[in-house]
Every structure is written in C-alpha cells, then in structure tokens.
C-alpha positions as CSV (number, residue, x, y, z in Angstrom):
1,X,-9.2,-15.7,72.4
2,X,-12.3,-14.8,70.7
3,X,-12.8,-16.0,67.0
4,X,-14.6,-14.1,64.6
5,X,-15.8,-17.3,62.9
6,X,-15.6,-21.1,64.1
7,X,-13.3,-23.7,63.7
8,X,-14.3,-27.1,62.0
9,X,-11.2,-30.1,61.9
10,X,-8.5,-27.0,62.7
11,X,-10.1,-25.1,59.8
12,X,-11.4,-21.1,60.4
13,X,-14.9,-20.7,58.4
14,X,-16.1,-17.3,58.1
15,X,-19.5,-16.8,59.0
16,X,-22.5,-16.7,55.7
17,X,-22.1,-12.4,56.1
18,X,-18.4,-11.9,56.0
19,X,-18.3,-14.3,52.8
20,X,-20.7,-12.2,51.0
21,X,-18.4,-9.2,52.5
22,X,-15.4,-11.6,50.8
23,X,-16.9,-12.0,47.7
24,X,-18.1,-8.7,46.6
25,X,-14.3,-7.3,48.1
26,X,-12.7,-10.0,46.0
27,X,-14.6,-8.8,42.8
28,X,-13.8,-5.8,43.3
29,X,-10.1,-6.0,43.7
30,X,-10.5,-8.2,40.1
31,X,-12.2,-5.6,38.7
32,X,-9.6,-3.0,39.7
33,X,-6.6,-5.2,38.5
34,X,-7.9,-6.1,35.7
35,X,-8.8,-1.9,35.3
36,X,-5.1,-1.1,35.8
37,X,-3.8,-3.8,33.7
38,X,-6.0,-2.5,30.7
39,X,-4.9,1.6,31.3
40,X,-1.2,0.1,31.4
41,X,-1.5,-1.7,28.2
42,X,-2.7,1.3,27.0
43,X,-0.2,3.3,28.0
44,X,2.3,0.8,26.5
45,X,0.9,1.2,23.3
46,X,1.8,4.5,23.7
47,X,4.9,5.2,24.7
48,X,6.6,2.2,23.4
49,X,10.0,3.5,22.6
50,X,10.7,0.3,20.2
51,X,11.2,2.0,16.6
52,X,9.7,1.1,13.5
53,X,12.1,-0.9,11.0
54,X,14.3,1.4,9.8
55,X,14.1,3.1,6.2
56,X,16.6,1.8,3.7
57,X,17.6,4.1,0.6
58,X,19.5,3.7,-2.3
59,X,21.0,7.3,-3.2
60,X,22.1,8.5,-6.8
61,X,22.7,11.7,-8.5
62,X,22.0,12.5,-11.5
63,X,21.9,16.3,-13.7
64,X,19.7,17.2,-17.4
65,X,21.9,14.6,-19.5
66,X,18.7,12.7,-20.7
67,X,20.3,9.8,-20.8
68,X,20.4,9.3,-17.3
69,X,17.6,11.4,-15.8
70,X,15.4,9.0,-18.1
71,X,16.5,6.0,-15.9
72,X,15.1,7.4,-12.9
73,X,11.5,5.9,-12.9
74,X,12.8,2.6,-14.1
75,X,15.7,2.6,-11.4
76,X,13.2,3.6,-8.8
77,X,11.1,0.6,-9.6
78,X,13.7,-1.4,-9.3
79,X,15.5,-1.0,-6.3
80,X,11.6,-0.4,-4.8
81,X,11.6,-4.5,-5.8
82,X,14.4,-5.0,-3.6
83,X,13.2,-3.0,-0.7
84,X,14.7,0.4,-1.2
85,X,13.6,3.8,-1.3
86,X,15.4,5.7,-3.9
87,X,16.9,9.4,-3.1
88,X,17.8,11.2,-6.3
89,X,20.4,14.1,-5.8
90,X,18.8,16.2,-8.9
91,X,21.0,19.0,-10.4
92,X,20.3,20.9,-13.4
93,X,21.7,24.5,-15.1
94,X,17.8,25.6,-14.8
95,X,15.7,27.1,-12.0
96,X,12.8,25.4,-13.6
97,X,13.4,21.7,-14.5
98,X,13.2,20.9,-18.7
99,X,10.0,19.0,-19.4
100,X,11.6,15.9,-20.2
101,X,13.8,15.8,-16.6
102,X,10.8,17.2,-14.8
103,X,8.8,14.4,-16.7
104,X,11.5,11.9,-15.1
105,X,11.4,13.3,-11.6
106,X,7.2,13.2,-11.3
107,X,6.9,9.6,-12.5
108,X,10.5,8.6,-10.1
109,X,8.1,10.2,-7.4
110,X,5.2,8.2,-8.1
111,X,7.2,5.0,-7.5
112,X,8.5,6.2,-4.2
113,X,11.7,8.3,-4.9
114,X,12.4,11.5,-3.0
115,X,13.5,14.8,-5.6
116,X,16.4,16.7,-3.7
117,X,17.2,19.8,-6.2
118,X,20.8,20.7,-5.5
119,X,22.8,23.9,-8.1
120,X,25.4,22.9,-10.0
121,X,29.0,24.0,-9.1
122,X,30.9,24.8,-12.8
123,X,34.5,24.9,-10.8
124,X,34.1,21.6,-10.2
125,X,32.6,20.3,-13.3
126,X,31.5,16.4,-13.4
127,X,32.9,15.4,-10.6
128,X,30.3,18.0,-8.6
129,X,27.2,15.3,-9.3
130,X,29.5,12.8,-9.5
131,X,30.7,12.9,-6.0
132,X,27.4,14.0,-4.4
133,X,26.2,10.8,-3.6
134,X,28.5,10.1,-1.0
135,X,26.5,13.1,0.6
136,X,23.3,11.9,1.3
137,X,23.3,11.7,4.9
138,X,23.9,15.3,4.6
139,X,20.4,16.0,3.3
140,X,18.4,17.9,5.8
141,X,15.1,18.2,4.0
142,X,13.7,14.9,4.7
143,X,13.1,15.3,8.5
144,X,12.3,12.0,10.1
145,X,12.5,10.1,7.2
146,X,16.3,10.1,7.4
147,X,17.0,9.1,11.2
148,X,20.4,7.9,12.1
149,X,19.6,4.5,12.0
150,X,18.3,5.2,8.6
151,X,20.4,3.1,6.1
152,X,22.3,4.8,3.1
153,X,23.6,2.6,-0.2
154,X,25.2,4.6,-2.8
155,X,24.8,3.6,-6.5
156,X,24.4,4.8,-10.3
157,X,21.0,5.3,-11.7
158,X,22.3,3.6,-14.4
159,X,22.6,0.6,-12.5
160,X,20.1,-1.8,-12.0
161,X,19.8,-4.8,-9.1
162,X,18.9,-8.1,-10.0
163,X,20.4,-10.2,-6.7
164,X,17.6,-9.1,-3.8
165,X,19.0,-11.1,-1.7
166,X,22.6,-10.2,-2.2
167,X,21.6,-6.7,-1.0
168,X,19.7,-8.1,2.1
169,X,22.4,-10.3,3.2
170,X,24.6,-7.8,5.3
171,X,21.7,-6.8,7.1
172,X,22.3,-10.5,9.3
173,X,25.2,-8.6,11.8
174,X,24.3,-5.7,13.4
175,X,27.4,-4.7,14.8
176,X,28.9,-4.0,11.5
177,X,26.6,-1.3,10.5
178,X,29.3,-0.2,7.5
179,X,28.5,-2.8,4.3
180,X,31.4,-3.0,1.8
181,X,30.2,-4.2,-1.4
182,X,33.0,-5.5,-3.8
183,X,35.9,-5.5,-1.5
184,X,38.6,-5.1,-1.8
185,X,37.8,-2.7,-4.1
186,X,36.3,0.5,-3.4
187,X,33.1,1.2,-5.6
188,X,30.6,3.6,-5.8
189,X,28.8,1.0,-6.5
190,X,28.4,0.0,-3.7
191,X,28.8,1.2,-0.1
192,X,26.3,1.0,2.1
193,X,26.1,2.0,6.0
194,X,23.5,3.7,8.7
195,X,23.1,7.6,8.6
196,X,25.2,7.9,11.8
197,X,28.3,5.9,10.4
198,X,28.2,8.0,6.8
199,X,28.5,11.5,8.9
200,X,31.9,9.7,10.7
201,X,33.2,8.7,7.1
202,X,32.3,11.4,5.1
203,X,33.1,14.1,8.0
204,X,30.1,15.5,7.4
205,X,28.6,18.2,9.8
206,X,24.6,17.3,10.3
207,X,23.5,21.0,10.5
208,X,26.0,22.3,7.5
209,X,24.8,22.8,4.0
210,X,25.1,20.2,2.0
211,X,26.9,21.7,-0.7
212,X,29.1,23.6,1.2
213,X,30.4,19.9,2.3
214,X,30.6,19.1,-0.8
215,X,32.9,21.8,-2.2
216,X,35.2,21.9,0.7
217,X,35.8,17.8,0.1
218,X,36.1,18.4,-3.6
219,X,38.9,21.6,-2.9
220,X,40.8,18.8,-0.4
221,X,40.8,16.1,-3.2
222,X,41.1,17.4,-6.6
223,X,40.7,20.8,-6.3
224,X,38.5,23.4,-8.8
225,X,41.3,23.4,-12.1
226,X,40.8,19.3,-12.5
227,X,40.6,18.3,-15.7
228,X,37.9,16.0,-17.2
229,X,39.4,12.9,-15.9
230,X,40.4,13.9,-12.5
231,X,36.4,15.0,-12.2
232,X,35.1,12.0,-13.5
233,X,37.3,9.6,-11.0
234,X,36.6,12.4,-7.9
235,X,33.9,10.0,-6.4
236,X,36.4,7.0,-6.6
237,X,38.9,9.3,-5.1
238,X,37.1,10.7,-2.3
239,X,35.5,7.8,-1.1
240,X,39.0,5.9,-1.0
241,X,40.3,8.4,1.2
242,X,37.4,8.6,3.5
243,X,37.7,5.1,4.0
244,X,41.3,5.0,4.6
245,X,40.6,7.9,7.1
246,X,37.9,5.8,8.5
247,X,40.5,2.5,8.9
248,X,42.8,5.1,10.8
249,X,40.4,6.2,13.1
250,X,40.5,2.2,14.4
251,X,36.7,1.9,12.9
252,X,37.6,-1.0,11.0
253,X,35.3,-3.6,13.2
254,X,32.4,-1.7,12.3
255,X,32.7,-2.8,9.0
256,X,31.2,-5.6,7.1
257,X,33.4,-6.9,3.8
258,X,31.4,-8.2,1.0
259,X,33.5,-9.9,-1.4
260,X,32.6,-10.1,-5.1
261,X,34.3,-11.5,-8.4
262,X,35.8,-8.3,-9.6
263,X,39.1,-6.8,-10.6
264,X,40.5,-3.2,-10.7
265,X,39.9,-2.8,-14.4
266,X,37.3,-5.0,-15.7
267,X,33.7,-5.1,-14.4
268,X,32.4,-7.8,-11.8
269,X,32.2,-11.1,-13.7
270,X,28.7,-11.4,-11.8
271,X,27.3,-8.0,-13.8
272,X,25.3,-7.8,-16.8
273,X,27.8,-5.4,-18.3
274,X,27.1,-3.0,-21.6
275,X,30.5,-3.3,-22.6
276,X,29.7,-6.9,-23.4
277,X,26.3,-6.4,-26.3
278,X,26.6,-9.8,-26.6
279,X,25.1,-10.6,-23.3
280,X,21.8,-8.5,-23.6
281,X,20.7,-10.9,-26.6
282,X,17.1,-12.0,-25.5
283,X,17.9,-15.9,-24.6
284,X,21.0,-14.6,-21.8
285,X,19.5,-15.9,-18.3
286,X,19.8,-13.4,-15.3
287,X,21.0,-16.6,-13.3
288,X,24.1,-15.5,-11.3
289,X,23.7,-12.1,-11.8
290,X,23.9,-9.4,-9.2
291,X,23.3,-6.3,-11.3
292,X,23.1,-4.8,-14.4
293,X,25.3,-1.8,-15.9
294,X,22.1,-0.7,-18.6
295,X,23.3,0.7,-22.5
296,X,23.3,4.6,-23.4
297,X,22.3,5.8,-26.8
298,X,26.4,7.5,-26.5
299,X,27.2,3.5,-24.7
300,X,26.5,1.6,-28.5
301,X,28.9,2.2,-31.9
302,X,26.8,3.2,-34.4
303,X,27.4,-0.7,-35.9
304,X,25.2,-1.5,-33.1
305,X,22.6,1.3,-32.7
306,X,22.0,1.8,-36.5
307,X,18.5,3.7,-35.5
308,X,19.1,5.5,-32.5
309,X,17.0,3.1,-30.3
310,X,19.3,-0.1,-29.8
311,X,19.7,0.8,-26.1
312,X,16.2,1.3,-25.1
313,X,15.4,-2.4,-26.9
314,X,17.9,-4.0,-24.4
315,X,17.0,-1.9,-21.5
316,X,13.7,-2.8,-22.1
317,X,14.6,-7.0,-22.4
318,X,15.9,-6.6,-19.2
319,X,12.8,-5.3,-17.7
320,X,10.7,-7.5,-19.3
321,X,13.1,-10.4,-17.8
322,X,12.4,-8.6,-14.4
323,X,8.8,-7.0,-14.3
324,X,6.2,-9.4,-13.9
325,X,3.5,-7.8,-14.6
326,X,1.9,-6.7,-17.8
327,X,0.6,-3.8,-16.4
328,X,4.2,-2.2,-15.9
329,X,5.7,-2.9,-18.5
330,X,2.3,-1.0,-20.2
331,X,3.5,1.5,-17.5
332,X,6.9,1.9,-19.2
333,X,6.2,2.0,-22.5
334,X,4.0,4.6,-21.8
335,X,7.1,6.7,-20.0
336,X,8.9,5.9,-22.9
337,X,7.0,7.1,-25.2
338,X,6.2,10.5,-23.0
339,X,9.8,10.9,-22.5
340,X,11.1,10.3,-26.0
341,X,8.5,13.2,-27.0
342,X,9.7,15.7,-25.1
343,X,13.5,15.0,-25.8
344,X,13.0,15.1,-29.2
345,X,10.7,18.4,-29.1
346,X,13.7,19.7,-27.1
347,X,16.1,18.7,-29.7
348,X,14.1,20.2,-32.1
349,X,14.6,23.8,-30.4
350,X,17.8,23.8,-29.4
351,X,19.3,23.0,-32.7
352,X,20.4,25.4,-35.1
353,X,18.1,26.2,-37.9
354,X,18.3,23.1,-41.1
355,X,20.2,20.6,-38.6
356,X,19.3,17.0,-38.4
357,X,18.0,16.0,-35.5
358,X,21.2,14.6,-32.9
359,X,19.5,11.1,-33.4
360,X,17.8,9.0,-35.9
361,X,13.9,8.8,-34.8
362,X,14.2,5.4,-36.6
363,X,11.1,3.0,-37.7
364,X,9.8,3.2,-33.7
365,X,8.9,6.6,-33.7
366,X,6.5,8.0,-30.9
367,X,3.6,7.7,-33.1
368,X,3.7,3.9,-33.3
369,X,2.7,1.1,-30.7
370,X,6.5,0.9,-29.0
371,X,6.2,-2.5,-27.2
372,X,5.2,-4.0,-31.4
373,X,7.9,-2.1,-33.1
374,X,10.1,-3.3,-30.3
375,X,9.3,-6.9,-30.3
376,X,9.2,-6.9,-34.0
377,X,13.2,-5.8,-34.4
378,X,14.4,-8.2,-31.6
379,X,14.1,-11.1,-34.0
C-alpha cells in the first residue's frame, strides 16, 4: 500500500510540504475557534437571561396632614440606608399639591422615592390612605421598575428603621417569598413579600385601577358609613383577612414568620416608641433597637412640647444618632427650616382674621441657625 509519507520506528512522518500544509491549516482552525468563541461570548453578553437583583421598596401612604408628609425626605433617607427604595402613595384634596407637601415630595424624590398621586375617596374617610399601602403592587405607573419579583414592605412614614440587618435577614430562604414581621401579630408594620405573592394576597387584578381595588376591598370590610374608628383600624382589618384568606388557600409554606417581642396592645419592646418621651432623652443607646415610632407636634402634651418644637428636637436626636455625616444633617436642617416656612405661611392664610397662629413659633423660629437653637435647649 502506498504511503504518502515514510515510516521511521513504526512512526508515519509527513513529508517537509504537507507539515507546512499542517501548520498553516492548524492556525487556521485556531484562529476560527478562537473567532467563534469570541462572537459567542458576545452573544452571551447579550442575551443573558439572568436578571439583575431585584428592586426592593418600602411602600407608605401618606395625605396634606403636615405632620406626616414632612417625614417623607427623612424616611426616604432612611430606609435608602437599609437598601430600600421608598414608594409614597401621595393623596391630597388639591389638584395642585400645597407648597409645603409639594416641598416634601421634591426633596423625598431627590433621595430616591417614587411620587404616586392617588384622589382621595371622602366615603371612606381615613381608612382610604390608611389602607392603600397594602396596594402597591397594584401601581401600574412604574413599568419595569415594579417586576414580579420586585419586593414590597409595607410601613408608616412615621416609622423609622434602625435594625438593617433585621430587615435583610428573610431574604436567606427563597422559597418563602411572603416575610411576616411581628408574628403572630399582624402589623402594617410590617409585611413584606414579592410583587407576584402581594396580587395573590390582596386579590388584586394587575391591569385594574388601583383605586377601584381599593374601594371594592374597603366596601367588603368596613363599608362607606364607618365611623372614625372603624377607618382608622381598616388597614389592620383588611390585611388580617387577606391573610387568613391567603392561609386557606393552603399558601401557608410560602411564608416566612419573623417573630418579635410584641404584644396585642403595647408596642414591640424592641421599638423606640413616642409613647415612652423618656426614651428619646439624648444619652438612650439605639442598641437593641429595630425601629423607631418618631413624635408629632399632636403626639407630645403640651407639658412636654411647651414651644411647639419638642418633636422635631427628638426626631432630630435620632437622626443625628443615625446620619453620619455632617453634610446631611446640614441637609435636614435645611428642609426643616424650608418646610417650617411654608407651613407656617400656610397657617398664616388659612386662619381666620386676629387668630393665633395653631402653634407657638417658639425661641427657634426660621430666622435663627436651627441646629444652635436646637442643641442649645437639649441641655
């Protein structure tokens, strides 16, 4: 049989022309791996179907009540600490917010929160805002920032978080998409679960108005002739049938139960509570703390707020406790000070001609340096 090369100790050698012929074919079949390997990388890169971490968000309502709305930028920073993005359910009697809430909603947005104006519903009273935090996954205006593996925790904007990692720590199963916070109890503050899970417990359509959902669930809870305390327990009540609804339906494993030292009619033992002033003295240690339940101006008897500006002192003690930097706490003194303006000039307006003002202005008026006249009465 003929041999195209010749053979040397049982060996086949390929003459000096065919291993030039081998060489340049070898490169080239290199080349052209190496070619496809790159365009298929590329393609990868592409079409990698691997989604980005999901979005986390902490949804509140709030309406004009100054009290709250003012909280907004300050919450927002917070819970942007913890890493959440806040969603503020915004209703208010106005087409065109009042400067101070409008004041409250630009600076939330510069922290990160998302504005979602909803109309108030007088039938249903308080417990129309109340309520419309368990609705969030409802909201269609945010596109593909709210994907159904988006994840939902309902709180109060008067509530701040202290505890990151008590708020990261359900995040270690992923078959229980459905967080409990405070079992056995069920509180507003707080239950948190993906997008997908909150339409099965809320029943909530993902094409339907939003507050259309939210006035049929109010008209099968309490109905639109409530009185004052049936609308401002509708939340409570709503979400404690949703979730028994939800048990029913055999849903139960899905769900992640987050015990904490609380009872039915006290607050958590682990929360920094206003109904306790003697805890927001400067030397009390956040240590063992999960969260915060902030003062009112209404929150304080007068024996406590003699000027009108007791509640801002401790809210602001707390912030100093948890903002680091200088620079933000110049950044909320500044708010303050806008805010307190253009409450005040509101006041001013809506009061009848020769009334006093609704509060004291008190030594720290906008005029001064806030953070001196502050520091100056905490001792």
């Amino acid at each position: 049989m003929a041999k195209t090369g010749f053979e040397t100790d049982g060996l086949t050698r390929t003459s000096s022309g065919e291993l030039k012929a081998l060489a340049c074919w070898s490169h080239l079949m290199m080349f052209r791996t190496l070619a496809l390997w790159s365009i298929l990388c590329f393609i990868g890169s592409q079409t990698d179907s691997t989604p980005p971490p999901r979005s986390r968000w902490v949804v509140m309502s709030v309406n004009d009540n100054y009290q709250y709305s003012f909280l907004m930028p300050l919450t927002a920073l917070l819970w942007e600490r913890m890493g959440y993005q806040s969603l503020f359910l915004v209703m208010a009697s106005q087409e065109v917010f009042p400067p101070d809430l409008s004041l409250a909603c630009s600076i939330a947005e510069e922290v990160g929160a998302r504005i979602i104006p909803l109309q108030p519903n007088g039938e249903f009273g308080s417990a129309w805002y109340q309520t419309a935090r368990l609705f969030g996954a409802a909201v269609d205006s945010l596109g593909d920032d709210l994907r159904n593996d988006s994840y939902l925790i309902t709180s109060d904007v008067d509530m701040w978080p202290i505890n990151a990692s008590w708020f990261q720590a359900p995040f270690d199963d992923p078959n229980k998409p459905v967080h409990w916070f405070g079992w056995p109890y069920a509180m507003i503050c707080y239950l948190g679960a993906t997008v997908s899970e909150w339409r099965k417990i809320m029943h909530l359509d993902q094409n339907g108005n939003i507050e259309d959902q939210m006035a049929r669930a109010l008209d099968s809870t309490i109905g639109r002739t409530a009185d004052s305390e049936q609308q401002w327990t509708a939340d409570q009540v709503l979400l404690e049938k949703r979730l028994m609804e939800f048990e029913l339906n055999s849903d139960w494993e899905r769900v992640q139960f987050i015990k904490r030292n609380a009872s039915m009619h006290m607050p958590p033992f682990d929360r920094l509570d206003r109904a306790y002033d003697a805890d927001w003295h400067q030397g009390t240690s956040l240590t063992g703390y999960i969260d915060a339940h902030v003062p009112l101006n209404d929150s304080l008897p007068a024996w406590v707020d003699t000027d009108g500006y007791q509640w801002w002192r401790w809210q602001r003690l707390l912030l100093v406790k948890l903002l680091l930097s200088t620079d933000e706490l110049d950044w909320v003194d500044e708010y303050f000070e806008a805010f307190d303006a253009l409450e005040h000039r509101r006041l001013k307006q809506s009061r009848p001609k020769g009334r006093s003002d609704e509060r004291a202005r008190g030594t720290c008026s906008t005029n001064s340096a806030t953070r001196e006249c502050i520091e100056s009465q905490e001792h």
